[in-house]
C-alpha positions in Angstrom: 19.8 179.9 137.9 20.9 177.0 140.3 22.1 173.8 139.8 19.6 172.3 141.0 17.4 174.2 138.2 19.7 173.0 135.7 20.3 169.4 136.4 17.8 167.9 135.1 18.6 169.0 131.8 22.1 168.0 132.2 20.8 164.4 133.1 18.7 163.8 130.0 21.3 165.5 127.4 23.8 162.9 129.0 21.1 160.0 128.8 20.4 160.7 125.3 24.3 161.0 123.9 24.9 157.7 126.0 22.1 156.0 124.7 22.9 157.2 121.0 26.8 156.2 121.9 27.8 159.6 121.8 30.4 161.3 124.0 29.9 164.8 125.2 32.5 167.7 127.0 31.5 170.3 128.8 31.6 172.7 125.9 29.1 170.1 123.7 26.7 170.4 127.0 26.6 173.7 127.7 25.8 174.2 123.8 22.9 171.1 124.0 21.2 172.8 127.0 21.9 176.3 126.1 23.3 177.4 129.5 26.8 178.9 130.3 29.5 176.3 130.9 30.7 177.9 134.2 26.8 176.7 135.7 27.3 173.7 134.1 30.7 172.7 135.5 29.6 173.6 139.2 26.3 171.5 138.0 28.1 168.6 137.4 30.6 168.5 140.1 27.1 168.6 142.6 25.9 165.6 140.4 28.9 163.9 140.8 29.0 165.0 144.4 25.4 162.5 144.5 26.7 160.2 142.5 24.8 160.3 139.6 27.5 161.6 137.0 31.3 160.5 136.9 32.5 164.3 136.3 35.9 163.4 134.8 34.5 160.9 132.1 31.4 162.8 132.1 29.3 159.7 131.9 26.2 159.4 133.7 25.9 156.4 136.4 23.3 153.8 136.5 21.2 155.7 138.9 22.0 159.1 136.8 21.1 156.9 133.3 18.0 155.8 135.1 16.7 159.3 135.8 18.0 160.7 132.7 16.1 157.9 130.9 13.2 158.6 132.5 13.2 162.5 132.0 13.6 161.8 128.1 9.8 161.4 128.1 8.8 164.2 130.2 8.6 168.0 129.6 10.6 170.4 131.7 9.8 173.6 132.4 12.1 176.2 130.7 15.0 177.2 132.0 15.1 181.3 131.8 12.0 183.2 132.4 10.2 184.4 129.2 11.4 187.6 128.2 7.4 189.3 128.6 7.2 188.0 132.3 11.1 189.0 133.3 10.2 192.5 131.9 6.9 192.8 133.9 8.9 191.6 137.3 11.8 194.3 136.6 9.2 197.3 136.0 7.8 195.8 139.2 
């Protein structure tokens, strides 16, 4: 799992608590996306790296709100493999 799989996930959970007024740590995160805390720290810091999360308030900027906005209406594909298709790859 690389950041890059996990970051939009991270931006829409951070649109939506902002847009709701909420406030979130990287403990609430982790728990909202279901991914370990250590992926998402090193996630964030990239994002922050680009500019689109400030990783010490852990508020999204107007160019991360903008994409997180606009992934609140789309689907994403799942994080993890289903269990059936990692099973088949490992007997592979």
């Amino acid at each position: 799992m690389t950041p890059k799989d996990i970051a939009p996930y991270i931006l829409r959970a951070l649109a939506e608590a902002q847009t709701e007024g909420r406030t979130m740590d990287l403990e609430t995160l982790s728990i909202a996306i279901k991914v370990r805390r250590g992926d998402v720290r090193k996630t964030v810091s990239a994002l922050h790296q680009e500019g689109l999360v400030d990783a010490l308030r852990l508020r999204l900027s107007l160019a991360g709100f903008a994409l997180g906005s606009a992934l609140l209406t789309q689907e994403l594909p799942p994080i993890r493999r289903p269990k059936q298709v990692a099973q088949k790859v490992a007997a592979a």
